[in-house]
C-alpha positions in Angstrom: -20.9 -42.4 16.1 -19.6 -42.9 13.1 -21.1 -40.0 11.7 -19.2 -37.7 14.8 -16.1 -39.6 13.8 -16.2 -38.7 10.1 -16.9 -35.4 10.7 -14.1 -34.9 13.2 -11.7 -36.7 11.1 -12.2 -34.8 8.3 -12.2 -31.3 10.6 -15.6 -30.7 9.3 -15.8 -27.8 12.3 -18.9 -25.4 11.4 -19.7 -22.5 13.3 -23.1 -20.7 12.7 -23.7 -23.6 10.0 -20.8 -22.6 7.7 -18.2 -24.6 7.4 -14.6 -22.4 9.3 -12.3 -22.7 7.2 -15.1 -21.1 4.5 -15.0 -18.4 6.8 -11.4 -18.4 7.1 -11.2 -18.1 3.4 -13.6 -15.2 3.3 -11.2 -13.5 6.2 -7.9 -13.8 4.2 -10.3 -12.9 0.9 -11.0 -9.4 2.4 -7.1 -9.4 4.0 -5.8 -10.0 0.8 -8.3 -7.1 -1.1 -6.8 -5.1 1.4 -3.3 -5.9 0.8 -3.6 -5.0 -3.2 -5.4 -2.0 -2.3 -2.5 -0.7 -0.5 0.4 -2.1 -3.2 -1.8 0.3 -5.9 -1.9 3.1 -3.2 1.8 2.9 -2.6 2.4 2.5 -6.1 -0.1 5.3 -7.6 1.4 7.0 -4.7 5.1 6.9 -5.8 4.7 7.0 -9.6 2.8 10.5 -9.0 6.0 11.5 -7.1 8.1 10.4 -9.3 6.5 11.6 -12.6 6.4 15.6 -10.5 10.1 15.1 -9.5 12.6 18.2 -9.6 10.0 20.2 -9.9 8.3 23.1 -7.9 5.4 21.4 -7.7 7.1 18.5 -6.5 6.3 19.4 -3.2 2.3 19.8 -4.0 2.3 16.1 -5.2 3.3 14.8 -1.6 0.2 13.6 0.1 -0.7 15.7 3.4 -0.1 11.9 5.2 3.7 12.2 4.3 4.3 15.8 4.2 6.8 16.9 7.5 8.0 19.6 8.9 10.9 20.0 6.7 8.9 19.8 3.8 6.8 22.6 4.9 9.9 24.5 5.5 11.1 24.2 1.9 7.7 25.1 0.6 8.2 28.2 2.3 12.0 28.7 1.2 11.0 27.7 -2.4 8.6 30.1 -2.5 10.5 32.9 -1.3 13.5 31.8 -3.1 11.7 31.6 -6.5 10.1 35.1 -5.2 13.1 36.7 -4.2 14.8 35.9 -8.0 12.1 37.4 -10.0 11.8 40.5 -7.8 15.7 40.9 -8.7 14.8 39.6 -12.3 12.8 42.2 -12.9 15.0 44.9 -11.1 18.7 44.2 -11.7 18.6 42.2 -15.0 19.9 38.6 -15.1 23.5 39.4 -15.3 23.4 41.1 -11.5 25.2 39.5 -9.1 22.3 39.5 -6.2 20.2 38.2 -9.1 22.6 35.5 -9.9 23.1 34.6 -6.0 19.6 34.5 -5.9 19.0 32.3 -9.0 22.1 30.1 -7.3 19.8 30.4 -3.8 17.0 28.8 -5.7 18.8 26.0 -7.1 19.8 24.9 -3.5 16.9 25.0 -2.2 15.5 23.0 -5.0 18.3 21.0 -4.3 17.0 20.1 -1.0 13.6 19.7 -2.0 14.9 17.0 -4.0 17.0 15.2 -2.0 13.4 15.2 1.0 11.5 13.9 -2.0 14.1 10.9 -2.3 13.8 10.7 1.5 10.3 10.1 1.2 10.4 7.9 -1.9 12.5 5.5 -0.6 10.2 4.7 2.7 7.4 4.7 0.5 9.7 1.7 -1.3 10.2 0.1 2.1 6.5 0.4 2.6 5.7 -1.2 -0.9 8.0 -3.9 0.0 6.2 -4.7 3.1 2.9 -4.2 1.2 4.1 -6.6 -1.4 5.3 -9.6 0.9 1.8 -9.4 3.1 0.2 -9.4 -0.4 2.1 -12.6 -1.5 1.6 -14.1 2.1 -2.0 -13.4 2.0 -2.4 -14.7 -1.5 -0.4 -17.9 0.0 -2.9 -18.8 2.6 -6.0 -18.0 0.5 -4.8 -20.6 -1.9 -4.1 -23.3 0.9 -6.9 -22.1 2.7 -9.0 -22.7 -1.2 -7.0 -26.0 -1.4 -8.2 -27.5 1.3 -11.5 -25.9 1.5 -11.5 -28.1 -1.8 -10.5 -31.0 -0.2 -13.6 -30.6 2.7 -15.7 -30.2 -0.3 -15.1 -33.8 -0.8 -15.3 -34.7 2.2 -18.4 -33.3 2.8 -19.6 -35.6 0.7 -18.9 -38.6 2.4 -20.4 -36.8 5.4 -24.0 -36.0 3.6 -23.9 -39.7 2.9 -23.6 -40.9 6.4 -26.5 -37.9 7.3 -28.9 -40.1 5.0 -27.7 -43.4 6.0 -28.6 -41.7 10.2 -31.6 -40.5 9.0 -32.8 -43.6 7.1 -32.7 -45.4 10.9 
């Protein structure tokens, strides 16, 4: 009895002879490997972004995931934009004025491509954030969840000693 009562009072709970909260800890463990594996995503994600910004190829350093319709569209528009200037480059000179509208067509649609890519980096931000505070919360309960797994430790102790003590009679 007083071997139930120790163990109860201590919420010495196993389930398949492992102690729960040990396989608590191992759940927020893998939870929280998972958390920092998506902060460095997000993170590798938007310093690649960042580090190709205002440029064409910009819109190749999107991953597919996050790549919509409208940047699809400006792919396209880029392209024949940046198309559409060297043809008139090559044929009017750069002082032409369809060359020059064309040059001035490029810069908007670079323009745009930009201000998509800012679309995009700031809900990868929001999604970091969120990343981050599961990380921290994860981290949180892993260390209670180690605190007191700590603190069973020690009780477990007291429990082995009552085992002996029931098996000695």
């Amino acid at each position: 009895d007083r071997y139930e009562r120790y163990r109860r009072d201590n919420n010495l709970v196993t389930s398949a002879g492992q102690p729960l909260l040990e396989q608590q800890a191992e759940q927020l463990s893998t939870q929280l490997t998972a958390a920092e594996a998506r902060v460095n995503e997000l993170t590798s994600t938007l310093a690649n972004i960042e580090r190709l910004r205002g440029s064409a190829a910009g819109l190749d350093a999107i991953p597919e995931t996050l790549r919509t319709g409208t940047i699809a569209t400006l792919r396209e528009r880029h392209a024949a934009a940046r198309q559409a200037e060297a043809n008139l480059a090559a044929s009017h000179g750069p002082l032409h004025p369809a060359y020059i509208a064309a040059r001035e067509q490029t810069a908007e649609v670079q323009r745009l491509v930009d201000q998509e890519i800012g679309h995009i980096m700031r809900s990868i931000n929001a999604d970091l954030q969120r990343a981050r505070a599961a990380q921290a919360g994860a981290r949180e309960r892993l260390d209670a969840a180690a605190a007191e797994l700590g603190r069973l430790n020690e009780s477990a102790v007291g429990m082995r000693e009552l085992a002996r003590e029931v098996d000695e009679r």
